[in-house]
C-alpha positions as CSV (number, residue, x, y, z in Angstrom):
1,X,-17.3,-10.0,-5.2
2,X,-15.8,-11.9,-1.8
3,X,-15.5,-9.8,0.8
4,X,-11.8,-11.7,1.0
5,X,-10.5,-10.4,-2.4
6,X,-11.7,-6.8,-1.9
7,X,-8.0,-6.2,-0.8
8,X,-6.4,-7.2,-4.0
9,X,-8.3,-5.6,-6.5
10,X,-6.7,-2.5,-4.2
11,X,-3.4,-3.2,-5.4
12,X,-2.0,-2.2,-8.7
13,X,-0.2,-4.5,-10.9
14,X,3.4,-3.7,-9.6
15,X,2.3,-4.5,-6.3
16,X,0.6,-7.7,-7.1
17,X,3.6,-8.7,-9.4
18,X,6.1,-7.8,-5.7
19,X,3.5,-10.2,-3.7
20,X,4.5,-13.0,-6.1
21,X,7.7,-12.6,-6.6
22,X,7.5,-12.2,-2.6
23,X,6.3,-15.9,-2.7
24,X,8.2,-17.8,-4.9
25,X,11.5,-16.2,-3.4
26,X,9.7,-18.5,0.2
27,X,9.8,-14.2,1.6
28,X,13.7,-14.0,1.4
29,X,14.2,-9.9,0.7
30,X,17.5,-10.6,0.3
31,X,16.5,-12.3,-2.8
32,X,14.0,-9.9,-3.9
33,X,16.7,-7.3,-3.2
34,X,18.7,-9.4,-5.4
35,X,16.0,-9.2,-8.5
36,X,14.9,-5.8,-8.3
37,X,18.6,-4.5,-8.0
38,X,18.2,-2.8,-4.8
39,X,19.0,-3.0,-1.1
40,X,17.2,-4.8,1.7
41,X,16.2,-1.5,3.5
42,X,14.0,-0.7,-0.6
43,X,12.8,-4.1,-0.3
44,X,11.6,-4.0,3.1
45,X,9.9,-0.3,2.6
46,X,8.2,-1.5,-0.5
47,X,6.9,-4.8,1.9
48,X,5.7,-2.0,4.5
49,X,3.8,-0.1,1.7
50,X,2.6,-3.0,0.5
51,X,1.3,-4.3,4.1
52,X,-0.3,-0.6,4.8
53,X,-2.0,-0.4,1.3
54,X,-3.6,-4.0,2.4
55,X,-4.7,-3.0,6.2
56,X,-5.9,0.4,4.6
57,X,-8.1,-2.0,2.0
58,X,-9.7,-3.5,5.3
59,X,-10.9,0.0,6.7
60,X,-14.4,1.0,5.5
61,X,-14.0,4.6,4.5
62,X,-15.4,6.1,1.4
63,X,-13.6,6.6,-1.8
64,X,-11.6,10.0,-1.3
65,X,-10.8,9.4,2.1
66,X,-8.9,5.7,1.0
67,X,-7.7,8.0,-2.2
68,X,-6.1,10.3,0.3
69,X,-4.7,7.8,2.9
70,X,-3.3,5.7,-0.5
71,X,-1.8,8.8,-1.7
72,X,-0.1,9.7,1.5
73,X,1.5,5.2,1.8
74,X,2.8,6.0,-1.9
75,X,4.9,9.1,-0.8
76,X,2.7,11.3,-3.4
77,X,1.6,13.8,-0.2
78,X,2.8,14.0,3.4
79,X,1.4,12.3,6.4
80,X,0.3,16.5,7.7
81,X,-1.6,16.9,4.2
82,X,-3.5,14.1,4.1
83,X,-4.4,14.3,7.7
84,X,-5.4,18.0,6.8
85,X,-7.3,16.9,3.8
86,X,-9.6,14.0,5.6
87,X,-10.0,16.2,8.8
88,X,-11.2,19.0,6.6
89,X,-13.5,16.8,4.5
90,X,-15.1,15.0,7.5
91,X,-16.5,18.8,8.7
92,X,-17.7,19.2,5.9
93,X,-19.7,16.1,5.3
């Protein structure tokens, strides 16, 4: 697989759906706030997920370190437990 796409096939279908909807709306959020129902400020902290999720792609770490660091972008554990987590794993390894 290209080295380019790694990033996408990262992204679940939701997010891939926002990116297009993201590009046919020319990156208006008001717009996209507009479809999706919801205010500017849940539009733009869905785009700053979606832009974290992509850098995190980039980083080469191994599978349950970029499971944690996703986990902690979607909200599903805080920032202090996934720091916790990874720090603890990398002693161990």
């Amino acid at each position: 697989m290209s080295e380019r796409r790694k990033w996408i096939n990262t992204l679940s279908d939701e997010d891939i759906n926002f990116i297009k909807n993201f590009t046919l709306f020319s990156g208006s959020l008001k717009e996209l706030a507009n479809l999706y129902s919801v205010t500017y400020p849940t539009i733009r902290v869905r785009l700053n997920k979606l832009i974290e999720k992509i850098k995190l792609a980039e980083v080469e770490d191994d599978h349950y370190i970029h499971l944690i660091k996703n986990q902690a972008i979607e909200g599903k554990i805080d920032y202090e437990t996934a720091k916790l987590l990874i720090d603890e794993y990398r002693r161990i390894e």
